[in-house]
C-alpha angles and dihedrals in degrees: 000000000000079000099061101041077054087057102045097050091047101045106032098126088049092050094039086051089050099045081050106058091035083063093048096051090040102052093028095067097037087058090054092045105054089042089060094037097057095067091038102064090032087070082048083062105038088042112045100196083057098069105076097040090065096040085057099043089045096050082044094053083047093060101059117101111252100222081052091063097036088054090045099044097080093052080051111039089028082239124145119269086242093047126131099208090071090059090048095052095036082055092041085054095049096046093051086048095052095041106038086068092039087051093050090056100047090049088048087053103059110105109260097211077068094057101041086049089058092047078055098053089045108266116163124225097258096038089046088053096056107037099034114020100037092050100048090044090050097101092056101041089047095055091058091053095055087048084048085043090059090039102058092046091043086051104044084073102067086055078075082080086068099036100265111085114124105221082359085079092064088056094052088048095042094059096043094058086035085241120153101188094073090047095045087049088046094052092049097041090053094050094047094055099050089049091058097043081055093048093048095054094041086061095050092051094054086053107046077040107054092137092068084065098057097042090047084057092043 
């Protein structure tokens, strides 16, 4: 323990670099996810011979080892090998992969009798979407943000294996100088920022759903 405190105090500015771009390249890509997964599975919706094609390409992306893609990306964005910007669109890939599906189904999952009762009340397509369908799919669609949350943080580690990996970067250290104080702050630090990101979002849900409160007392 006596180790670590040593660490810390001697290295604050480098782990304070590290937690701060491991929360750059965790949050930035899960923006850009959702954002392109919303209108994704939003078409698997609308059309339905849509669905399963991108349930299948999706599940097909998310297999795909992330160092893989983090290795193939610069032959492919012309990037260079250390840049940022291939853990950010490997991240991106994998997010839209995991929520397209997780936005189809929320969608899927909204009560049809609701919808049907908007169209009534002349909603149009886009404002019924918004106001009607979005909300009451919320639940679903933000607990596949929090799995993507954990995801992301979990996967910019491994970017440490090319040299940009945010905390990863301790656990690479800490193994080269067989040095276990570096490692053991990495891993906490990870986990407690995952735990935090899921916390956050777990806040934002209960307050843009107020409505899953009341019926849960009821």
């Amino acid at each position: 323990m006596n180790d670590i405190w040593t660490y810390l105090s001697q290295n604050r500015s480098t782990v304070l670099d590290a937690l701060q771009q491991h929360v750059l390249l965790a949050v930035l890509p899960l923006l850009i996810g959702v954002v392109v997964a919303l209108p994704v599975g939003y078409l698997g919706v609308r059309f339905g011979w849509l669905y399963h094609p991108i349930l299948n390409v999706s599940g097909l992306i998310y297999s795909i080892p992330s160092l893989a893609v983090f290795v193939a990306l610069p032959y492919v964005l012309g990037t260079q090998i250390l840049s940022p910007v291939n853990i950010v669109v490997a991240l991106a890939l994998y997010t839209v992969a995991l929520m397209a599906r997780t936005v189809a189904d929320g969608l899927r999952s909204v009560d049809p009798t609701l919808t049907e009762a908007a169209t009534a009340m002349g909603y149009r397509r886009t404002r019924r979407l918004v106001e009607v369908e979005l909300p009451l799919a919320a639940p679903v669609i933000l607990a596949g943000v929090r799995v993507a949350a954990v995801s992301n943080i979990s996967l910019v580690s491994v970017g440490a294996l090319l040299g940009v990996g945010g905390l990863g970067a301790l656990f690479t250290r800490g193994f080269q100088l067989f040095y276990t104080a570096p490692i053991i702050v990495g891993i906490v630090l990870s986990i407690a920022l995952a735990a935090v990101a899921d916390l956050l979002i777990v806040l934002f849900q209960r307050a843009v759903t107020p409505w899953t409160r009341a019926v849960k007392g009821a």
